[in-house]
Each structure stands twice: as C-alpha cells, then as structure tokens.
N, C-alpha and C positions, 0 to 999 in steps of 0.2 A: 410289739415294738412300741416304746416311747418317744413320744418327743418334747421336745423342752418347749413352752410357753412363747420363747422369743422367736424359734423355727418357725410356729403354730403360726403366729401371728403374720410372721413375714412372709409365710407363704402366699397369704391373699395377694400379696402383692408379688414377688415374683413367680406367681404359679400363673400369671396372669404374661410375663413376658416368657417365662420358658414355653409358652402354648403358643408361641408366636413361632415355636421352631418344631413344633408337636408333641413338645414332653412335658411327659405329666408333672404339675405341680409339690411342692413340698416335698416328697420324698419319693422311695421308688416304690415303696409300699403303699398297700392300698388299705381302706380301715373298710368291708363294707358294710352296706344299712343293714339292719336287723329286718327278719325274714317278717316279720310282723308289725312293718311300718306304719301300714295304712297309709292315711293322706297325710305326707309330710309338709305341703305346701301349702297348708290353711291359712296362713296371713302372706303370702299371695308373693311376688317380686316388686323391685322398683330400681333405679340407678341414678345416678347423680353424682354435681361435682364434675361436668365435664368439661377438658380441657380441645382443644383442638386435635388431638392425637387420640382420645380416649374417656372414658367415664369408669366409673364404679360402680358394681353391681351387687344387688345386695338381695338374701332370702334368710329363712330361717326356718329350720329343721322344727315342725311343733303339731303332731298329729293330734295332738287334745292340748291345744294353747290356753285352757285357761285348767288345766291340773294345779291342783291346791301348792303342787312343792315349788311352782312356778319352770319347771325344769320343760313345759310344753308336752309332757308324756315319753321326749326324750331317755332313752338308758343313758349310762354311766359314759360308755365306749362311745371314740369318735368316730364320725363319717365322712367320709370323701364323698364331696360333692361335685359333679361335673358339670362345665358350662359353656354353653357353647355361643358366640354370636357370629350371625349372618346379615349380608344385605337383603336377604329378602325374608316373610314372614314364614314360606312354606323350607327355610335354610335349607335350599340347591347351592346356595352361594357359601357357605359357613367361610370366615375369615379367621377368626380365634377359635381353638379349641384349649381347654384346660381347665384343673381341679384345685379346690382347696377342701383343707379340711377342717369341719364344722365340730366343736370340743364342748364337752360341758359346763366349762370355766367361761362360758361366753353366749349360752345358751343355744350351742349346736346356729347360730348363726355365720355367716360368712359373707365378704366385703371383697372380692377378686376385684383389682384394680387391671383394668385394660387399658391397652397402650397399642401403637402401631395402627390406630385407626384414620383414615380422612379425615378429613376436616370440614363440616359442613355439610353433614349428611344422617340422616337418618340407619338405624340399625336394628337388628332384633335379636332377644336373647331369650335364653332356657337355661334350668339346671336340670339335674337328674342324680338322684340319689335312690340307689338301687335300680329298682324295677319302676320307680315313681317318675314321670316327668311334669314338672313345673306349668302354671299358666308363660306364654308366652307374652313379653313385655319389648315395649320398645322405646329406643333413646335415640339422641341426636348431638354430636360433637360440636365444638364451638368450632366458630369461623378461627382462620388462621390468624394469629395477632396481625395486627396493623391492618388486616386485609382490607379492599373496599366491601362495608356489609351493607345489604339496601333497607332490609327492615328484620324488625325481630319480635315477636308477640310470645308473651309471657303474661302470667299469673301469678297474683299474690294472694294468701290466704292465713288465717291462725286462729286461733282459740274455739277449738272443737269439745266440747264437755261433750262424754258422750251419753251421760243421761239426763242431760238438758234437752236434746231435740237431734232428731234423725240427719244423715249426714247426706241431705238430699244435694246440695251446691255439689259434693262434689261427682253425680251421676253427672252434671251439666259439666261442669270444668272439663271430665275426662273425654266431652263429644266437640269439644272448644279446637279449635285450630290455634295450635301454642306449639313455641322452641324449647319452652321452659315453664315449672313450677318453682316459686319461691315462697317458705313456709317460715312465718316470721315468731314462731313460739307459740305456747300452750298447748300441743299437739294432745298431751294429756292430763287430765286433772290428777290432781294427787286425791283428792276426797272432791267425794260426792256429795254435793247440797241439794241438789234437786231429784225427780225424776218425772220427767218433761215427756217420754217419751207415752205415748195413746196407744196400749194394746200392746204395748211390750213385754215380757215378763220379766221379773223383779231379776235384779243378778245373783250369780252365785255368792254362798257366804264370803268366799275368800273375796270378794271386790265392795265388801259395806266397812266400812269406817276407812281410814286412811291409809296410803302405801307410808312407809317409814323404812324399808330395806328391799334388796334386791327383789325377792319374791315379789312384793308386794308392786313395785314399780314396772317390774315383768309382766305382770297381769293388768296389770294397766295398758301398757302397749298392748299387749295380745288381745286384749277387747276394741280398743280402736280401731287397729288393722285385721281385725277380723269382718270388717263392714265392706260389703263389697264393692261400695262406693268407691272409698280411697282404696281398696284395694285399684280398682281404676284407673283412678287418677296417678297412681305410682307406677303403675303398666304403661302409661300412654308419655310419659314424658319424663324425661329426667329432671332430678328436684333440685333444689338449696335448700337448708335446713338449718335454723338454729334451735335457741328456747329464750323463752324466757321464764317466769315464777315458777308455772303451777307443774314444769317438768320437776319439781322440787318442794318446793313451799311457797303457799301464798307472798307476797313482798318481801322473799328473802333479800336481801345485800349483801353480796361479799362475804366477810366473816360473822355476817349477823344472819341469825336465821328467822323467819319469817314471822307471821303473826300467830299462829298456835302458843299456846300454855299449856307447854309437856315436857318430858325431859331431855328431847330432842332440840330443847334449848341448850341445852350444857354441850361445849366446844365439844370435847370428844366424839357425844353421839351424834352430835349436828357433821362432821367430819366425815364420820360413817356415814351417815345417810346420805349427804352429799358425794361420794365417794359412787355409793349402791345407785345413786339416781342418775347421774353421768355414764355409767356403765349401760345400763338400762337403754337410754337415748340412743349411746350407738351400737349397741346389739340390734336394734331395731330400725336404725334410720342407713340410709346409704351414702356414708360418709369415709374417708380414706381413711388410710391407716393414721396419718396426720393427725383426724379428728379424739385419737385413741385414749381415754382417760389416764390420767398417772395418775392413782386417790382421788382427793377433790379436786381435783383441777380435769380444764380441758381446754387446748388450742381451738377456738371458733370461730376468732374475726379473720377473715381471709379474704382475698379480691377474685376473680373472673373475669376474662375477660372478651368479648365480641365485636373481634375483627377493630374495624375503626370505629364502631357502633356507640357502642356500651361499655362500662367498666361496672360491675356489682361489688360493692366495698359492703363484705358484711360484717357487721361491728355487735362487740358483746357489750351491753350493759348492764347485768348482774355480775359478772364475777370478780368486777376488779373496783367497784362503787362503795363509796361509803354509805355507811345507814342512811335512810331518809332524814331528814330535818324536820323540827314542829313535830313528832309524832309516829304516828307508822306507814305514814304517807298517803291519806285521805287527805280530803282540801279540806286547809285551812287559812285564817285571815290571819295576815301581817306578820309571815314569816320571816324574821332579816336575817335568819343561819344560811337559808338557800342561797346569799348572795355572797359567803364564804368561799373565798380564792382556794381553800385549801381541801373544798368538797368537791367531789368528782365521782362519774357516771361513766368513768372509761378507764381509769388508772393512764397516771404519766404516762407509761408508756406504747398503749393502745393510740393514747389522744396524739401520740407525736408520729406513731405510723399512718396512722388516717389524715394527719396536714401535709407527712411527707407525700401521700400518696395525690394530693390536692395540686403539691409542685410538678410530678415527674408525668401525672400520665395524661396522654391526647387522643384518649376518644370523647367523642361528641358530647357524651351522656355519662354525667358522677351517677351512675343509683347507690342510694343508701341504706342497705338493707337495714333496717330499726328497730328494736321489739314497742319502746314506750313513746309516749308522741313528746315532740320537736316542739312547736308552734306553743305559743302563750295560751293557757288554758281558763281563763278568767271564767267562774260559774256566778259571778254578783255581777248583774247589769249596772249596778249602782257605783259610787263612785270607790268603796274598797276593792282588794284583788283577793277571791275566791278561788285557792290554786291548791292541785292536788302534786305533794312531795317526790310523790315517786317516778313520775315522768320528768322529764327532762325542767321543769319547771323548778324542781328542787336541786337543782346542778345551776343556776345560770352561769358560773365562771366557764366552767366545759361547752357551752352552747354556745359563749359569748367567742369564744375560740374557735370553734368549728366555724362558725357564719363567719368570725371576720376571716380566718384563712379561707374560706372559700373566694371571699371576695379580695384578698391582697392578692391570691393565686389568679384573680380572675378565672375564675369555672363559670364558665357563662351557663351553665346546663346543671347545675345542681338540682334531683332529685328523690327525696328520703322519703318512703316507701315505709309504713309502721301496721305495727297490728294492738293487739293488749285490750281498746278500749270496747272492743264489742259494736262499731259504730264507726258509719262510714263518713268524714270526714274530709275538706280541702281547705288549706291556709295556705296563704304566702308567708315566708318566714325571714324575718327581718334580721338585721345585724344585731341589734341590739332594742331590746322590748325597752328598757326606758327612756328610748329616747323616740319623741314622740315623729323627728322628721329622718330615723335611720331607714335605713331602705332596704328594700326587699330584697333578698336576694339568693333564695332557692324557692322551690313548693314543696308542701309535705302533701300526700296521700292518702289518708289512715283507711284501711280497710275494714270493714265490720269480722263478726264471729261466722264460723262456719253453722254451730248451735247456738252456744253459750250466747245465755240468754232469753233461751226459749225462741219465741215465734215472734218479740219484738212489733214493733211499731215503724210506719213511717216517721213520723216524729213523734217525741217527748217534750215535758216540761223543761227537763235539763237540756233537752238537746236548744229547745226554743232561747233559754235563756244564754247560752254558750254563745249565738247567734245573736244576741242581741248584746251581752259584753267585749264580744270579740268581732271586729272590722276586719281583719284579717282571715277571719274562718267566712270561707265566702257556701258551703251547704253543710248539710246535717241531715244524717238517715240515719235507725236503729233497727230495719232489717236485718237477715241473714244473708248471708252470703260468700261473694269473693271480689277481686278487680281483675278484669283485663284491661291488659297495656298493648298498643298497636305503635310501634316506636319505628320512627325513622331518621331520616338526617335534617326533614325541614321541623317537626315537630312528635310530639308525647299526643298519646288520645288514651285518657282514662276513662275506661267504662264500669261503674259500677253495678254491678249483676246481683239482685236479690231475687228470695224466693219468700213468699208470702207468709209460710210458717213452716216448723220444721216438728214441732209436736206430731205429726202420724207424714207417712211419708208422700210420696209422686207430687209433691208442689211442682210447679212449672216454673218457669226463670224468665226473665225480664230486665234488660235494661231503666234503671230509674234513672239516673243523669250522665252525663258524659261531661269531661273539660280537659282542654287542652293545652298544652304548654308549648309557644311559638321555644324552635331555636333563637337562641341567643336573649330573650326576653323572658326574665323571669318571672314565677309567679301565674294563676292559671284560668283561663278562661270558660265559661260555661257554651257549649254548642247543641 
C-alpha cells in the first residue's frame, strides 16, 4: 500500500488523537520494521512544544546514524511506529496509545502530536518499532492559560560544536530540576574548524569538510544527538527549539547566504541548501507539524504559554533580515547603514506580531526567546563605537521598536533570553542607545556555548574591554555551559552554570554568578 506524503504527514498528528479513542494511526495498514533492524533508537527520544492539553514527541528510526547515504542505515520501505504515553515510568497507567508512520522522504523520523492530556503534570513516553523498544523519556504539559502558576524553572542553552569540546553541561542540565529546555540555535555546525575533543577519534570521512545538502546536514544532527548527554537532556524534559546560522551557514541573512566563497553563493543552490538544511532541523528536533519546512522557508517564531506565569515569544532573526551592514557582520567602527529605518532583523511582519503580542497578553513574564544579542555591544572603551553588524546592533530601527513598544505597552517584565556569542553575559537594555538619559527598560541574559569555543576562560581581553565600554553590561564570563531560571511572580533568579573545560570529559559544574530581576523593576541585580 501507498500513501500520499500529505496522509504521511498528517498522520503524526492525528494518529496522535485517533489513539485517544484506541485506533491506530494513519491508516489501517500496518508497514512493519524490517527483521534485521538492530538498534533503531540510537539518537535517543525528546518532546516539546507543550501546550496545556499536550506535547510533541519526537524519535527517529537510525540503526547506523551516521551511514555515508545519510538515510541512518534505514531501507527504502516505511515503518509504523508505536507510542505509547503513561503517568507513570513503569506505564500501569498508559493514557494515549498510537502510531505514526516513519518514511524515507523524512529520514524514517516521526513527530506524533498528543492531545487530551492534563495540564500541569508530568508524563512518560516510548516508541516501539518492531521488536525494538525505545529509551523511556519524560515531559510535562503547561499550566492551563490564565491559570494561577506559583513557579516555573527552565533552561536555556545553544551553540554546541561538537568537535569543539565534549557536551559535559548537558550530563548536569538533564540531573537539574527543570519544567522546560529552551535551545536558542547552533544546535549544529555545518563545518568543522576545530577538533577540541582529548582522546577522541577523528570522525568518519562523510563528516570533514562541510554539510551543503540533506545528507550531509543529516549527519550532522546524527552525530550531535548520538552523545548521550543530550540524548539526556531530551529524555528528561520537554524542549523549545530554534536556530540560528551555523544550522545553515555561517552569518547567513535572509536571501543572502553566508560568509563561505563557493557556489552555494548562487541563489538557486543557496535555495537548495536552505531548503535541505530546514528539513534536516525538523527531522530531528521535536517540533509540530506547524514547524514543517515548505523549501526554504519555515514557520519558527511562535509564543507559549504558562498559566499566569510566563509568556515564551520565540522570534526568528535569520530568515526574514536583511544582509548585515559595513561588511559581513564582524565589528566595525562608524557604521551609519545600521541606523537605516529600512533594515530590519525581523521582517514587517514578525516585528508587528511580537508588539501585537506586547498589547494583548497578561502574564507576569515577556521571555524573549533571541538567537543574536539585544543590548549595545560597544568593543572600544575609548570614545568610538566598536560594534559587531549582525546582532541586533546592526538593526537599530527594529530594536528601537521592540523597547519602545515594550515600554508604550508598559510590559513591566520584559525578558530576552539570547545565545550565539559563546559567553555569558547581563545588560540592561535601554529604549534607545543614543540617548544617553533613555531608560532601561528590559534585561537581556546571554548564555555561554555548550562547547563552542573550547574550554574558554573565566575572562578575556574582549570580554574585559566590553566591561569597560559598556555601563549597561553589568558581568562577563567565557566559560562553558548553560542558565538556569528559577522564576516566580515576585522575581527572575538567573544562575549561570559553567563547567571548567569541555576538551576531555566529567568536568563538574558550578554556579559562577546569579542576578535577579525584581517584579515590576527592570533591569538586573547581582546576589
């Protein structure tokens, strides 16, 4: 039996409410696994995206994940995959039972969206394809809108090279008492610059020089989530998920591709490979059918939301941005294109859902999911401005817009949550950078790398001199790492967690600073 692509697809999703009535998914036919599967669950489960009623659960069929054709050692033929979730771990309790089926136009992965769950609660799931069953992974559904919520702790984390340095953060995140992961881009490098890792062996051929097409971005993921680390941390808590560049190309923008000199310059193949690198991301991350590539495009900015808590506004700044300004967006001095009304880091219409979104909604807590940092980035302590293009610094009409609607909407609680720089970071971030008495009126957060970067330093040169150009950037750390958030209704407590190096593994983890953000008072304190 065939099925059509558009059945295939929607199956994840309603195989996921016809299992609410006990019938199997997508059709009545069954595809099974092939008698010689082996371990089909070698880059592990995860879920996310949860709503009050439900989450998204994600695996993918890959008994030899990193096979030269990228297809994970997968045949031709599809598999019906069964999944089951329960309130408890040893599933006496199973609530949803049901199948989707995993095809090779998608890399035998699959995305079953659940529905019909509580709200506010803890859950556990499996797949089973054949005779194989799955690691057991667990999620937890959001509070009911409006609801009263008392606290909520979550993580932020992003740019993991993985042959930069071992992905020790995340053995610590997955022992972390968390509602939530939020993963703000780089998840994987397209090419490899380093190899950081002490005692590792070299990779296989098909992962030296760069991904440029499906294969090549498939095996990228399938080396990431083959580290049992994040496989972990995908087990233990449902995620958020974007990207930023390096799921693509170094400082891609929009319709400009990145900084490579190849011929993946030229629109056409830049299209394609944008197209194949989109694809890639949600074959492997756990994101709804919503998130589903159409070619180069893909819906990513979305909100969530926690009770009376929290509101998560995640916003895409690559794919709707015009090129960088001055260059390819390294710092430069005395940029005046960045202060072009007609450059933008969000496209019209992103930038008008995220101020509507400043009007209508009343929980506590704006977070702002971010890939590039917010806050003025000045690297000359002296009296010029040292500013790198491709953070928000080379957009200021779009930033000048976000802060003042924050502040015409009155959002007493604005907080933008960033990753990208490798380096842990906190500013207050002001209405407007040139005016020297505008006022403060959110905090940014930036989180260091999981690797990327190696084993890093407490501080750097750059980081010293950032510190002493900017009044507003109140620390500086270039450790490895992640942040936890401990959020309630009187205030924010950011902890930032490094681990001392990531070059060979078991680093231990440690709190280096904490600062917190009173309600109603913006802007962030050291404790």
């Amino acid at each position: 039996m065939t099925l059509s692509r558009r059945k295939l697809l929607r199956g994840s999703v309603t195989g996921s409410i016809a299992a609410l009535v006990g019938v199997s998914a997508v059709s009545s036919a069954r595809f099974p696994a092939p008698r010689t599967l082996g371990e089909p669950f070698s880059l592990g489960v995860a879920s996310g995206e949860p709503t009050p009623d439900g989450v998204v659960l994600w695996t993918r069929l890959a008994p030899d994940p990193l096979a030269p054709d990228g297809y994970g050692g997968m045949t031709i033929a599809p598999v019906t995959v069964d999944y089951e979730v329960a309130e408890d771990e040893r599933f006496t309790k199973v609530v949803v039972r049901g199948s989707a089926v995993a095809t090779r136009e998608f890399g035998h992965s699959v995305h079953p969206e659940v529905a019909g769950l509580a709200p506010d609660r803890w859950y556990y799931y499996r797949f089973r394809a054949g005779s194989a069953i799955s690691p057991v992974g667990r999620t937890r559904t959001a509070p009911a809108l409006d609801s009263p919520t008392e606290r909520l702790r979550f993580a932020f984390a992003s740019c993991q090279s993985w042959s930069s340095g071992y992905y020790t953060a995340y053995e610590h995140l997955s022992a972390e008492d968390l509602d939530l992961v939020v993963h703000l881009g780089d998840y994987i490098y397209e090419t490899s610059w380093v190899m950081a890792r002490r005692g590792a062996d070299e990779p296989p051929p098909q992962l030296h020089g760069e991904a440029v097409d499906l294969t090549g971005y498939r095996l990228r993921y399938a080396q990431a989530k083959g580290e049992a680390p994040l496989q972990a941390a995908h087990a233990a808590f449902p995620w958020l998920v974007t990207l930023d560049d390096h799921e693509l190309d170094n400082n891609w923008a929009g319709e400009s591709p990145g900084l490579g000199l190849d011929v993946y310059r030229l629109p056409p193949l830049y299209r394609r490979r944008k197209a194949a690198a989109f694809q890639a991301m949600y074959e492997h991350q756990p994101m709804r059918l919503a998130r589903l590539p159409v070619g180069p495009s893909a819906h990513l900015h979305r909100r969530y939301r926690f009770g009376d808590l929290a509101e998560f506004t995640m916003i895409d700044t690559r794919q709707y941005r015009t090129a960088q300004a001055c260059g390819d967006g390294s710092a430069v001095l005395g940029c005046a294109d960045r202060y072009a009304t007609d450059r933008t880091i969000l496209g019209a219409a992103q930038r008008d859902w995220l101020v509507d979104g400043f009007a209508t909604s009343t929980a506590r807590w704006q977070v702002l999911g971010n890939q590039v940092a917010m806050a003025q980035s000045d690297y000359d302590p002296g009296p010029d401005l040292l500013l790198g293009t491709d953070a928000w610094d080379g957009y200021v009409a779009d930033r000048n817009t976000v802060l003042g609607a924050a502040t015409d909407y009155e959002v007493d609680n604005l907080v933008v949550i960033t990753g990208d720089r490798h380096e842990n970071y906190v500013a207050d971030l002001r209405r407007d950078y040139a005016d020297p008495e505008s006022p403060v009126v959110a905090t940014e957060f930036t989180g260091t790398s999981i690797s990327t970067g190696s084993d890093g330093a407490d501080q750097s040169d750059g980081g010293r001199a950032l510190l002493a150009a900017n009044p507003d950037i109140k620390f500086h750390n270039r450790q490895r790492g992640y942040v936890r958030v401990d959020l309630d209704h009187r205030q924010w407590r950011n902890d930032f967690r490094v681990v001392p190096y990531v070059s060979s593994p078991g680093a231990p983890i440690s709190t280096r600073a904490s600062y917190v953000v009173q309600d109603g008072i913006p802007g962030a304190e050291l404790v």
